[in-house]
Structure formats: C-alpha cells, structure tokens
N, C-alpha and C positions, 0 to 999 in steps of 0.2 A: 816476095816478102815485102817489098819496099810498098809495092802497090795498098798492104793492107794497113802499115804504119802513115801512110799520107788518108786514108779512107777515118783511121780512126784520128787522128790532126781534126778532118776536117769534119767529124761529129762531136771533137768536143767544141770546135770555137761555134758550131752551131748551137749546143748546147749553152752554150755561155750567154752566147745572142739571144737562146729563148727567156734564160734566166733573168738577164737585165731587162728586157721588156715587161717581164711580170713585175717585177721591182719598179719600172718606171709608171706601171699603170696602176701601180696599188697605190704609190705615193701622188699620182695626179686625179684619183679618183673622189678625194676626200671623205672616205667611209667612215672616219673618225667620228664615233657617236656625240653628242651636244650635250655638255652635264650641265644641266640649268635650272629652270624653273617648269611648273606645266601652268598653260593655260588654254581653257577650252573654247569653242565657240557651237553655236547649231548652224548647218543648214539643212536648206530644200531637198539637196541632192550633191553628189560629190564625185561625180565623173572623171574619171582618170586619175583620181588621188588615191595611197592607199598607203600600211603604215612605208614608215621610212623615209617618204616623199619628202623634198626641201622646202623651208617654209624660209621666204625670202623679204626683204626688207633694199628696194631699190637693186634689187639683181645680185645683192651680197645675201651669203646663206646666214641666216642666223639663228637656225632652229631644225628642226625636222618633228613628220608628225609621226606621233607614237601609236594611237590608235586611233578606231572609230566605230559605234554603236551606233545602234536603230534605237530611239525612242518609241515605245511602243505602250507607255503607258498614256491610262485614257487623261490626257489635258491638255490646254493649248501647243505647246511642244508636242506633240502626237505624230509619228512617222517622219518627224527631225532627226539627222544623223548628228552626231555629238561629238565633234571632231579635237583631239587631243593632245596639243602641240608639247616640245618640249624648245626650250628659246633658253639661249646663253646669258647668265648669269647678268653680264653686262650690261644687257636691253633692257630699258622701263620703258613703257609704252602706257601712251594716254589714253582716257579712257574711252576714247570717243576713237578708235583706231577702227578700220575697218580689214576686215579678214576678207580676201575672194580668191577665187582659183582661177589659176593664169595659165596659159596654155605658152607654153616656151617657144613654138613655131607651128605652122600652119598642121605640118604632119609630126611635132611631137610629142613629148609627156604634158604632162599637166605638174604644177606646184603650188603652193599656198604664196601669196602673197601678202603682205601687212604694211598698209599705209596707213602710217602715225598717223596721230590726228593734232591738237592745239590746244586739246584741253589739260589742266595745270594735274589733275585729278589722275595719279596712276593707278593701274590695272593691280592688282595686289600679285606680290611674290612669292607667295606659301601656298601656292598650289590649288589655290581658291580660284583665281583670276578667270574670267569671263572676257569675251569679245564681245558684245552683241550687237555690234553692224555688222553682219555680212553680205556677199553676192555669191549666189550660184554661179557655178562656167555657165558662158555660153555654149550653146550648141549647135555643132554647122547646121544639121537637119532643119532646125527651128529657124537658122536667118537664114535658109534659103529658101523654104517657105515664106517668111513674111516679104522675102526681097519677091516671090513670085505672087503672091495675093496683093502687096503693093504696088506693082505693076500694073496685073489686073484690074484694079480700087482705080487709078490713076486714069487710063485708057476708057473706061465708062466715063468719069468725070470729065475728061475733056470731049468725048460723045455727046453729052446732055448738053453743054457749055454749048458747043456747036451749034446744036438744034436749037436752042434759044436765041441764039442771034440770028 
C-alpha cells in the first residue's frame, strides 16, 4: 500500500513540473499578437517568411507579419508578393525605411527586418502605409554558385594575365 501512495507523490510533483514548464514557455515565447498599425511592402520573393513571422527593428520585435499575396495582375508589380505587416502602435517609420528578410542563423527561420531610414516624411498610420525599398533573402544556393563561378572567372583571369607576360 505504501509503495502505491509514494508512486502517486511522485506523479503528481511530476505533474506539476510538467505544468510549470508549459506556463514558463507560453510566457517566454511572446505569442502576444501586436495591436497596431498595417503597412505593406512588395517583393521578388519571400523565402522562409510566412504569416506570424517577426518583423524586427535592430533585433527588438516590433511587429509581425499578418499576410501575404501573389500579385498576379497584368502591371509592373506582376508576380510581386505583397507582404502585410502589422507594427506597434508606437513605431513611426520614415519614409525611406527599408524592409528585407533576415535569416536569424545560418540553419534558421527567416524574419522581416525594418531599417529606419533619415527621412522627416512618415510612412502613414491608417493602414495605407507602404515600404517601397525592399531586399529579397539571400539564398545559400545562389552565393554558392557565384562564390564558385567567381572562382572559376578569377583562375582563367590570372591564366591569360600569365601568358601575357
């Protein structure tokens, strides 16, 4: 008898243990949705971002993105994704800010990042607001292509260089 009252002891402080760990990772996960403003921007392409993602301001979050479309009607924006942030009430951003996708670490997510920019002229707060400097991610495939076709480029060039002298 004794053996079953120490058995159920020691599933409830495990029980407990599991509980405060859930409690400790909801509170350090900051899922807390961002009530703010929206402003959108286009890019190329948008690799690793998708909604939810953090939209960041020097490594502090200050937004997150809410959605994102394929432009697919026929005019210059044509096959532009139309990326659709929501940013804290707080943040004015100039007009000249640049929106790009930053990759957190070599193997992991991707996030929006937003470097202010100098000019006096803000981004409007009624849900109109536009970015229009962006950058695409980079992507490993593509620099390690050019890091190898640059190579390549390089090794003929100092071949000719040679033979000329």
């Amino acid at each position: 008898m004794g053996h079953n009252v120490f058995e159920t002891i020691l599933g409830a402080i495990v029980l407990a243990m599991g509980g405060l760990f859930i409690v400790f990772a909801y509170s350090s996960a900051d899922l807390n949705k961002v009530v703010g403003y929206k402003v959108s921007a286009n890019f190329p392409m948008v690799d690793g971002v998708k909604e939810g993602t953090d939209v960041k301001i020097n490594g502090v979050k200050v937004g997150s993105v809410e959605n994102m479309r394929l432009n697919t009607a026929p005019d210059a924006n044509q096959y532009l994704v139309t990326v659709t942030m929501t940013l804290d009430k707080s943040i004015e951003l100039p007009t000249d800010t640049i929106a790009m996708i930053a990759s957190e670490s070599l193997m992991g997510g991707k996030y929006m990042s937003l470097e202010p920019g100098v000019d006096e002229d803000m981004i409007k707060t009624d849900g109109t607001g536009r970015i229009m400097r962006t950058q695409a991610p980079m992507r490993l495939d593509d620099l390690i292509g050019q890091l190898i076709y640059s190579n390549k480029r390089s090794d003929s060039e100092t071949k000719k260089t040679a033979e000329k002298q």
